[in-house]
Structure formats: C-alpha cells, structure tokens
C-alpha positions in Angstrom: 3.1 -33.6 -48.0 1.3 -30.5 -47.4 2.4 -28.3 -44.3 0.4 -28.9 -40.9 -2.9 -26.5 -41.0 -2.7 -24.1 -37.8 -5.7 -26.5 -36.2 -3.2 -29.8 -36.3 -0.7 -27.6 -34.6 -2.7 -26.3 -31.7 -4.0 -30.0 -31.1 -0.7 -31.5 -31.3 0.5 -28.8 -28.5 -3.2 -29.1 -26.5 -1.8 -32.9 -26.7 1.8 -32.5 -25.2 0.4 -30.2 -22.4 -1.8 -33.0 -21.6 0.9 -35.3 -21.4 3.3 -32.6 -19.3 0.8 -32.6 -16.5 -0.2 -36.2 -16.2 3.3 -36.9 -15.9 3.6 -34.4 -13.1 1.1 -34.9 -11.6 1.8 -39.2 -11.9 5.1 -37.7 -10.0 3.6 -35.4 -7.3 1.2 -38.6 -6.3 3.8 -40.9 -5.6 6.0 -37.7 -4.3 3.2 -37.3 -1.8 3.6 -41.2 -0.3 7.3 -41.2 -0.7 7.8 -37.6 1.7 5.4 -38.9 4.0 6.9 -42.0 4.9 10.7 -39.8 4.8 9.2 -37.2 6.9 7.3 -39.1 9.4 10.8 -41.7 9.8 13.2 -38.3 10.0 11.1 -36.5 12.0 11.4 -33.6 9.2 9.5 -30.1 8.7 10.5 -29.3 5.2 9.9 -33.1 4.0 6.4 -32.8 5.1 6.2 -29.2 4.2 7.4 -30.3 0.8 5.0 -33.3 0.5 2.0 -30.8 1.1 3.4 -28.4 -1.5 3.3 -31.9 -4.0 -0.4 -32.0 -2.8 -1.2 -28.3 -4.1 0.5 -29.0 -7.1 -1.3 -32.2 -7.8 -4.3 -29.5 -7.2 -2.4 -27.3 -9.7 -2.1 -30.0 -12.5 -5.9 -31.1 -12.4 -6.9 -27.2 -13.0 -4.6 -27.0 -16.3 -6.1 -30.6 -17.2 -9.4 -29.3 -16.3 -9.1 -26.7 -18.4 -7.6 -27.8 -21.7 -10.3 -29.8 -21.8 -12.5 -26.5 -22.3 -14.1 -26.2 -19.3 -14.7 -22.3 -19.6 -12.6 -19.2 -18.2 -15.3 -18.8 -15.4 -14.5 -22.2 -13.7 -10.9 -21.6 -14.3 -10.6 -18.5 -12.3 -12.7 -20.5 -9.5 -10.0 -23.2 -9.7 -7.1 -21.1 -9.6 -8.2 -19.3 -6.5 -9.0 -22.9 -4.8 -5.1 -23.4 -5.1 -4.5 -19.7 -3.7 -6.1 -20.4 -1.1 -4.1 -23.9 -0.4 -0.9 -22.0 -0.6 -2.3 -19.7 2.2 -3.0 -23.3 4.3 0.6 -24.6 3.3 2.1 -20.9 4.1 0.3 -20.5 8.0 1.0 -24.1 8.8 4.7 -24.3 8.0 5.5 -20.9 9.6 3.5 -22.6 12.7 5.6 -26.0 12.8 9.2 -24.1 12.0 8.5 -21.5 14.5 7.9 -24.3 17.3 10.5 -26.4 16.0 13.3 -23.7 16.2 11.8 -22.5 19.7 12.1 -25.9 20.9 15.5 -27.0 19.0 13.6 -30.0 17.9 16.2 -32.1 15.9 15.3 -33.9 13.2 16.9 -37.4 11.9 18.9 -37.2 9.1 17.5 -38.4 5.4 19.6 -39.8 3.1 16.4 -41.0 1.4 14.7 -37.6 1.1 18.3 -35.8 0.0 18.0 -38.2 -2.9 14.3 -37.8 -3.9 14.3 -33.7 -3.7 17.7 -33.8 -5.7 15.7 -36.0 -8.3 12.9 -34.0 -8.4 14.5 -30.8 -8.7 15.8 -32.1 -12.2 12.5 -33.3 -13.1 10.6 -29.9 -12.4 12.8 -27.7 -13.7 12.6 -29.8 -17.3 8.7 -30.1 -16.6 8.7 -26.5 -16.2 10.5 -25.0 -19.0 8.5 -27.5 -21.2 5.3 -26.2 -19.9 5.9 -22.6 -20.4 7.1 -22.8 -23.9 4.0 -24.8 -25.3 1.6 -23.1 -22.8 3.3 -19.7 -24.7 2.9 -21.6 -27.8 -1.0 -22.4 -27.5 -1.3 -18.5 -25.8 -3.0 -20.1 -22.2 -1.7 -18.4 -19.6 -2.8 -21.0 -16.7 -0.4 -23.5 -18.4 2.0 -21.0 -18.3 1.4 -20.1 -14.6 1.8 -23.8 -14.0 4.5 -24.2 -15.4 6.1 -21.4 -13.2 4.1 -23.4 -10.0 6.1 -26.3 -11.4 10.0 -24.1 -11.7 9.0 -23.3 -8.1 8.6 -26.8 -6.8 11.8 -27.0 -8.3 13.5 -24.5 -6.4 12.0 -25.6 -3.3 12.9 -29.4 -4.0 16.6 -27.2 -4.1 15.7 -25.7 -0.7 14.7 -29.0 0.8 17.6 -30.4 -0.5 19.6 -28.2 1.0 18.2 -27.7 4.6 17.8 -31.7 4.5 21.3 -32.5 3.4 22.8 -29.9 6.1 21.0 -31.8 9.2 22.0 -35.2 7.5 26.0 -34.4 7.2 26.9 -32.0 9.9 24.1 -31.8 12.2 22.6 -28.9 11.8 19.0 -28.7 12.9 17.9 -25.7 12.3 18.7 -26.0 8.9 15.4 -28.5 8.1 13.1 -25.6 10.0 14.4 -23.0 7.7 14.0 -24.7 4.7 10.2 -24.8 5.8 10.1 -20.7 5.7 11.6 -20.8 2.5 8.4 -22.7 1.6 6.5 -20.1 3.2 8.1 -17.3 1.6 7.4 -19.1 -1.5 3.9 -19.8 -1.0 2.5 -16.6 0.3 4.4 -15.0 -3.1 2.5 -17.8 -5.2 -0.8 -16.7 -3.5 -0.4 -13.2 -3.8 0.0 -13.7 -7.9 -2.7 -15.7 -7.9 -5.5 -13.4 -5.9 -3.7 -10.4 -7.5 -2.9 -11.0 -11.0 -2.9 -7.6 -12.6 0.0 -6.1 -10.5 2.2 -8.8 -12.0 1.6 -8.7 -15.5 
C-alpha cells in the first residue's frame, strides 16, 4: 500500500477540523439552553455571563466552518472581527451586571446543576482545544488555531464559573458568582484586543 499523497493528508485533517467544531459547536447550542434555564432559576451572573460567552463561541465555530470551506481570507478577517466585537458586548455587559450586583449584594441561589455542567465542560474544552491547535498547526490555518485557543479559554472560564458558582452554593458566598463575571471580562476584553490587534501578539 503506497504512503498517503500530501493532498489525502491535508483532507483527512480539513475533515477532523470539521468534525472538532461541529462538535463544539453541537455543545455550545445546548450549553446556551442549559445556562439559561440554571441562570435564570439561581439568579446567577456568571451562568448567564457564561451562556453568552457559549453564544460567541458558537459565533467562533461557524467562522472556522466558514472558512475551511474556502470562503476567502477577505471574509475571514470580516468574520473574525464580528466576534471581536461580541467579546466587546459580552465584556461591557458583564462588568455592568457584576458591578450592580456587588453594589447591591445581590445573592444569588445556589447551583448544583450549573457546578456540574461548567465542571463537564471544562474537560470537554480543554480536549476540544488541544485537538484543535494541533491539526489547525498541522493544516498551517491560523483561525483554527485561534479557535482553538477561543476554545482553551471557554475552558478556563467554565473553571472560573465553576469556581465562583460552587463557592455561593457551599458556603454562601455571594460575591463570589459577581467576580467570576469579571474574570469573564478580563478574559474577553484580552480576546478582543488579539483579535483587532493581531500583529503585537504574534
């Protein structure tokens, strides 16, 4: 059997990329139900905050589909900014709502449900992320590769969540579900920056 020609290989990776981001963004669509009814029943800032973040990385995953398809470096630049500017959205209204809720001690319920999901998705990003940066180095496109690091960072902020959420939920601690909201912002605003500014990061 003669070795795979450098044309099968590139298809075969093209082909696993696609399936990396349908399956995340298959995830992030029923992440976004699932935080909504969890952060509307516990009364939660960084459930919702993370639900939206799930929405910009639903917007995240149709630019990489978008764009393995061959839809031109022009359009892809356009895209990517489209999601910069959604971080910017996510980023002002999360530093609004945890600046209120910490002014006005507004204590959330406790959420054993959403300390389960964020602790599940965590694992799943972080695997959808490594596996998305190696292939997207394989094939040489950066925007899979930027993805994937969209995708570590969902991660870390499903570990933020997680933490703020499971804080309130055990000892009662408020402010930790507010705060977990600004670490979404910090994150957000830094995603945006690279995005609108990606020479000083390279």
């Amino acid at each position: 059997m003669s070795p795979p020609s450098s044309a099968d290989r590139v298809n075969h990776l093209r082909r696993r990329g696609f399936v990396l981001e349908w399956v995340t963004l298959s995830w992030n669509v029923v992440g976004v139900i699932v935080l909504a009814v969890l952060a509307i029943s516990a009364s939660s800032i960084a459930l919702a905050g993370f639900g939206l973040d799930s929405l910009i990385e639903i917007g995240a995953s149709t630019v990489v589909l978008w764009e393995l398809s061959g839809t031109g470096e022009q359009r892809q630049h356009r895209a990517l900014r489209l999601i910069g500017v959604a971080f910017i959205a996510l980023a002002v209204y999360l530093l609004v709502q945890s600046a209120v809720a910490l002014i006005a001690q507004h204590h959330p319920e406790g959420s054993v449900g959403g300390i389960a999901w964020t602790a599940v998705t965590a694992v799943c990003m972080f695997t959808l992320a490594g596996l998305k940066t190696r292939t997207g180095r394989a094939l040489g496109n950066p925007v899979l590769q930027t993805e994937g690091h969209v995708t570590f960072i969902d991660g870390l902020l499903a570990v933020a969540v997680l933490f703020g959420v499971t804080l309130n939920t055990v000892f009662g601690w408020w402010w930790a579900d507010p705060l977990a909201g600004l670490v979404i912002v910090y994150y957000a605003v830094r995603e945006a920056v690279e995005i609108f500014t990606p020479d000083t990061h390279s």
